[in-house]
N, C-alpha and C positions, 0 to 999 in steps of 0.2 A: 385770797385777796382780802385786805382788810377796809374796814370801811369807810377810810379815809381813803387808799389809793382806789376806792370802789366809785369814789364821788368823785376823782381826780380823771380818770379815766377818759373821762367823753372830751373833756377840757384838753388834756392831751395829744387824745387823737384829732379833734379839731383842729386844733395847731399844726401838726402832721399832716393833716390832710391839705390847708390853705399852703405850708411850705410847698407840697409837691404840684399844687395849682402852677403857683409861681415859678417853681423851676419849669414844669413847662413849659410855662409862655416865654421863658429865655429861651428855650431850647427852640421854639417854635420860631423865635424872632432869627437864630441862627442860618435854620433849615430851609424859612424865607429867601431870607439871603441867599443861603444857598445855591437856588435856582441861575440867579445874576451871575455869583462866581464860578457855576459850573461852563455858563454860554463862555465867562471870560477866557478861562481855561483853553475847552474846547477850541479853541479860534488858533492854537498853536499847538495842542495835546491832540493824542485822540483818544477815545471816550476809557480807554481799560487803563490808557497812563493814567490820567485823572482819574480815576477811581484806586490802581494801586498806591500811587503817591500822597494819595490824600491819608489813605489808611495804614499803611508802611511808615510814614512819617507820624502821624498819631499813637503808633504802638512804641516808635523808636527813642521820640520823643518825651511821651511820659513814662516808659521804662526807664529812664535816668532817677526819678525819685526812687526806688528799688536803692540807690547810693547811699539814700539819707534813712529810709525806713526798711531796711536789711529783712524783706517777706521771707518767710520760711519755703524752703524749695517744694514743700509736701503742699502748700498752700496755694502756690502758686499752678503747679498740674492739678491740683482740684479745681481750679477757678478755670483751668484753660481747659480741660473736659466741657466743662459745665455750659462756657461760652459757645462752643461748635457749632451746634445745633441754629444758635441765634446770630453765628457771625456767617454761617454758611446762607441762612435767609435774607441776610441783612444785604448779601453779596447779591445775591440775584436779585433783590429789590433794583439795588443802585445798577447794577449790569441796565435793566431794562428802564432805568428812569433815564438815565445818563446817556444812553444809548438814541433814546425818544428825543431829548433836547437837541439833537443833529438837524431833527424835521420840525419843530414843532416852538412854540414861542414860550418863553419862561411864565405868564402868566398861564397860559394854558394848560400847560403841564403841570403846574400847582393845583388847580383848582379838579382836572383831574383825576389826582395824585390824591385826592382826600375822599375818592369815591369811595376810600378802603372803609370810611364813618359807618356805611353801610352793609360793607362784605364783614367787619368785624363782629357784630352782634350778631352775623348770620352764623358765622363760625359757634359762636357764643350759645349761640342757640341749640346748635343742631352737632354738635360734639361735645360740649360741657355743660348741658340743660339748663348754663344760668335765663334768669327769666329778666325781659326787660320790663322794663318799668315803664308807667304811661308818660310820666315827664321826660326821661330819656328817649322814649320813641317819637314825643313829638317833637325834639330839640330835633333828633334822625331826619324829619317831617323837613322841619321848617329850614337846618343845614342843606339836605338835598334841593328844595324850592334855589335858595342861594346858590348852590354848585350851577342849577340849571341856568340859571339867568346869568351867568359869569360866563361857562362853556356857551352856551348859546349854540348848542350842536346841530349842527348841517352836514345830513351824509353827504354834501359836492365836498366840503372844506375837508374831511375827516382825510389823515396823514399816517405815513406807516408810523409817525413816533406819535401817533395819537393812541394808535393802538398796541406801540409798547409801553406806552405810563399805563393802558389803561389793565397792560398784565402788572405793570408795578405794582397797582393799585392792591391787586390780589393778593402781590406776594407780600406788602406791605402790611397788608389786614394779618395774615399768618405770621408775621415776625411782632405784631403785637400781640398777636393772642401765646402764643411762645415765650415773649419776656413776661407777660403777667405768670406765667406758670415758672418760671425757674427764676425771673431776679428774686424772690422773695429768697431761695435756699443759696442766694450768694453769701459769703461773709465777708468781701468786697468787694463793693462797687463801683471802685476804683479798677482795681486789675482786672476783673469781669468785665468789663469795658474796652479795655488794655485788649483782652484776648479774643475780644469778639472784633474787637479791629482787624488782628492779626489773623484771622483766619479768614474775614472778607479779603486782603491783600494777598494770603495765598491763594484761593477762588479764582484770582483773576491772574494770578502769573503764569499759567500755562499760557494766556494770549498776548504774551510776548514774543514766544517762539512760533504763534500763528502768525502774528506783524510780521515778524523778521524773515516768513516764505512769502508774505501777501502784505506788502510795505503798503497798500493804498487800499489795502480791505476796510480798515474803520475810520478812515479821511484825517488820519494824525501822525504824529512820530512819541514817541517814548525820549524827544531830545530834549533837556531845561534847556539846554546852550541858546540866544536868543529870542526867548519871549519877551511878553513884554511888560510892562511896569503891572499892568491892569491884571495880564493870566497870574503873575505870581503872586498879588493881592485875592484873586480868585482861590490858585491852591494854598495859601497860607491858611484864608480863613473856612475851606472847609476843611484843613488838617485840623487847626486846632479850634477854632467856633462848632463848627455842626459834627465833627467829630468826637474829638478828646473830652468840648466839653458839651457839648449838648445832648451823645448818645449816653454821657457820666448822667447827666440830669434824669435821660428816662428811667435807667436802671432802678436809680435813686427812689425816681419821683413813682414807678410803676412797684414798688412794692406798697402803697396804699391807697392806688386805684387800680379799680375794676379795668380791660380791657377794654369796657364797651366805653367808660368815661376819660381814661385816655386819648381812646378815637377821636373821641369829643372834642377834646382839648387839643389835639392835633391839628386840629380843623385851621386853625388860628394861623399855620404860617403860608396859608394860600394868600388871605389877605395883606400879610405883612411882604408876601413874595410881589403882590401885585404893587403893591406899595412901591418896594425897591427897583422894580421894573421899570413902572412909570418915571420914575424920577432918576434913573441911569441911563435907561435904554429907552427911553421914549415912545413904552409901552404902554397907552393910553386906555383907559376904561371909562366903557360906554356909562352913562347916567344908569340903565337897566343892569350894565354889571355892578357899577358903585351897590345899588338895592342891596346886589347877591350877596357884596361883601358884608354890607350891614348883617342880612340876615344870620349871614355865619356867626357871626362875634355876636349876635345875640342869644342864638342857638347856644354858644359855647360859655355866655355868659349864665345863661338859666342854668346848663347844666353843674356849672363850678360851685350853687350854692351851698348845697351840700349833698350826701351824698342819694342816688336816686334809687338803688338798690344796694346787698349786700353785698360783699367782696369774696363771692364764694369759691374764687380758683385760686385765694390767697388761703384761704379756712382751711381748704383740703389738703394743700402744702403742709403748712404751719403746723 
């Protein structure tokens, strides 16, 4: 390296590192949403439609650019290896989030659905010996005080879909610490994506032929015929918002952060969920949860200024 791109270096990666803050927080603002357009769905789908259709149509969908940019077929079964692993987690996340939203209220399940901020550094810790850092454990600190005050947890209130988000949460934490480990040896970000969809929508097509013995086992049908304006504004934008492009943004955006500052940054679509809640579905938050949500976006604010430790499951890739 020469002395000029030696002095370029930090400039660079700084740049890199605020772009993938940013995509982010789009991706965040998506996956917010999300929650709104799963209950819309839900109300004429039942929960495995709305999961395969979301990700069926995201793979179907952006497999059409393949027309214009002619991938080499050796590239493409390298990318779709590569994805398995992280579209088979990605499946069982949404199985048990999607599932939980039957019982349970879109803010609630947001808020947590981010409990993973905490299992992820655990993971981080205690299988890849990264070390946390004391600014990121207290952002860990001050997120978790906000999670609490938003859940406002009462064993009378606690729902069977409280404590399936609250496996999401887990499997969530593991599909992050997973894409910090393999989006770096993607060569695109694009079809990596592409195939990590494609294999959450095969995940869940054997429970079609379950519906079709047990028609009233997941409280839906697998029929578009008559929904209504609202479910198919729900499945459009998590096919293509929290799908196609918000899971394109993490791949992206997780090859120059650390897992445990992704967590971080993930933080951000409870509040943006509770936001869209409130003002569609007339999901109100108490003054004591408004606090929680401050505190997240602060937490995820300290975190983003730069970086709090090293990106060491990116190094040992690389």
């Amino acid at each position: 390296m020469t002395k000029q791109e030696s002095t370029l270096k930090p400039l660079i990666d700084g740049r890199a590192r605020r772009t993938a803050l940013i995509e982010l927080t789009v991706a965040s603002v998506f996956w917010g949403f999300g929650f709104i357009a799963t209950i819309w769905a839900l109300q004429f789908l039942s929960f495995p439609a709305v999961i395969f259709y979301r990700f069926a149509g995201a793979f179907a969908f952006g497999a059409l650019l393949w027309f214009w940019t002619k991938p080499k077929w050796a590239d493409l079964k390298r990318e779709m290896r590569l994805a398995w692993p992280t579209g088979l987690w990605l499946g069982i996340t949404l199985f048990l989030q999607t599932w939980g939203l039957l019982t349970t209220t879109a803010t609630k399940s947001a808020f947590i659905t981010v409990l993973y901020v905490v299992i992820v550094p655990i993971f981080a810790a205690l299988i890849d010996k990264e070390k946390l850092s004391r600014r990121n454990g207290l952002c860990l600190a001050v997120a978790l005080i906000g999670t609490g005050l938003i859940i406002q947890v009462d064993l009378s209130t606690i729902s069977i879909g409280d404590v399936l988000t609250l496996g999401n949460a887990v499997a969530a934490a593991y599909h992050i610490r997973l894409m910090s480990q393999i989006a770096p040896r993607a060569k695109s970000h694009y079809n990596f994506n592409l195939f990590q969809c494609l294999w959450t929508a095969i995940l869940v097509t054997p429970l079609f032929f379950v519906e079709w013995v047990w028609p009233d086992l997941f409280q839906g049908s697998w029929s578009l015929v008559g929904i209504s304006r609202e479910a198919w504004i729900g499945l459009l934008s998590l096919t293509f918002g929290s799908s196609l492009l918000a899971f394109f943004l993490q791949v992206r955006a997780q090859r120059k952060l650390s897992a445990t500052v992704a967590a971080l940054l993930f933080l951000m679509e409870s509040p943006f969920s509770a936001f869209f809640a409130a003002w569609l579905l007339g999901d109100r938050l108490s003054f004591t949860q408004m606090i929680g949500a401050v505190l997240i976006f602060v937490a995820c604010a300290v975190a983003s200024l730069r970086p709090g430790h090293h990106n060491l499951t990116a190094d040992k890739i690389a």
